[in-house]
C-alpha positions, 0 to 999 in steps of 0.5 A, a space after each residue: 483288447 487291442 490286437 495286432 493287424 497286418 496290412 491287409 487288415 486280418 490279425 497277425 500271427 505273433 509269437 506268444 513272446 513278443 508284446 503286442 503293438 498298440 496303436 492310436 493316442 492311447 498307447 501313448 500313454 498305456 502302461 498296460 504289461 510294461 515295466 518301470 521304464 515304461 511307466 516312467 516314459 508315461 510318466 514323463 510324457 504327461 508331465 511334459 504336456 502338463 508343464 506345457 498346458 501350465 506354461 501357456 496358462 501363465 503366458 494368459 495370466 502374465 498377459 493381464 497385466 497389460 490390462 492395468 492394475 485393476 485387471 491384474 488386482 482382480 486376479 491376486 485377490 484369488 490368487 490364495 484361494 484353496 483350489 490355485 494354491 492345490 493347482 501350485 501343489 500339482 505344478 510342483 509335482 510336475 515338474 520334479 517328475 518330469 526335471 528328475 526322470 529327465 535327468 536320469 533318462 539323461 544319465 541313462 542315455 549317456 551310459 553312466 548308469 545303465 544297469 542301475 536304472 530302478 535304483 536311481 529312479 527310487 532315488 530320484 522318486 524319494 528325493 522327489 517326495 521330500 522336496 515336494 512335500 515340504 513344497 507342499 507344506 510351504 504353499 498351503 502353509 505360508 499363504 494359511 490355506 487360503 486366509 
């Protein structure tokens, strides 16, 4: 259990109301006692990174070409295989979380839908499930999972 501490080091006094602050890397992302919009913000926030990681692994990726082709054919040949292709899948769901709560965060933030935050977020998500699913069937589809 994480508890609260005071500057001079012994635990704090709280009010039973009031949250308790956590502290360090993991209350980044802790969604321990908070609600939708917390979740969301975790969501988000882990998204965003994983988007970043993605983004510097294609900058390696794309910077075999300038090995030749030989290099870069080497690269296509596993390109199709299963686990790339569920790397593809895990991609795609990224960044349709991380594009649609971005957008309605931005909505939120500009005051347009303050009170109905939980409906466009379910929107968003049921949107989100639709186009990754069909996202889904058309990269393990096309490519024959793998052939």
């Amino acid at each position: 259990m994480i508890e609260e501490r005071a500057t001079s080091g012994t635990p704090a006094t709280r009010r039973p109301d009031q949250p308790v602050r956590r502290r360090g890397l993991v209350s980044w992302v802790d969604v321990r006692g908070r609600r939708l919009g917390g979740w969301a913000f975790a969501l988000n926030r882990a998204t965003g990174l994983g988007v970043l990681l993605y983004l510097y692994l294609h900058l390696v990726i794309l910077s075999m070409l300038a090995g030749g082709p030989g290099s870069w054919d080497g690269f296509v040949s596993i390109a199709g295989s299963p686990i790339l292709l569920l790397l593809d899948v895990v991609l795609l769901f990224g960044l349709l979380a991380h594009g649609l709560n971005g957008i309605r965060v931005s909505l939120v933030g500009l005051g347009i839908v303050i009170d109905r935050q939980r409906a466009l977020f379910v929107a968003f998500f049921v949107m989100g499930l639709i186009v990754f699913l069909i996202g889904a069937v058309r990269i393990f589809g096309e490519t024959g999972g793998g052939r």
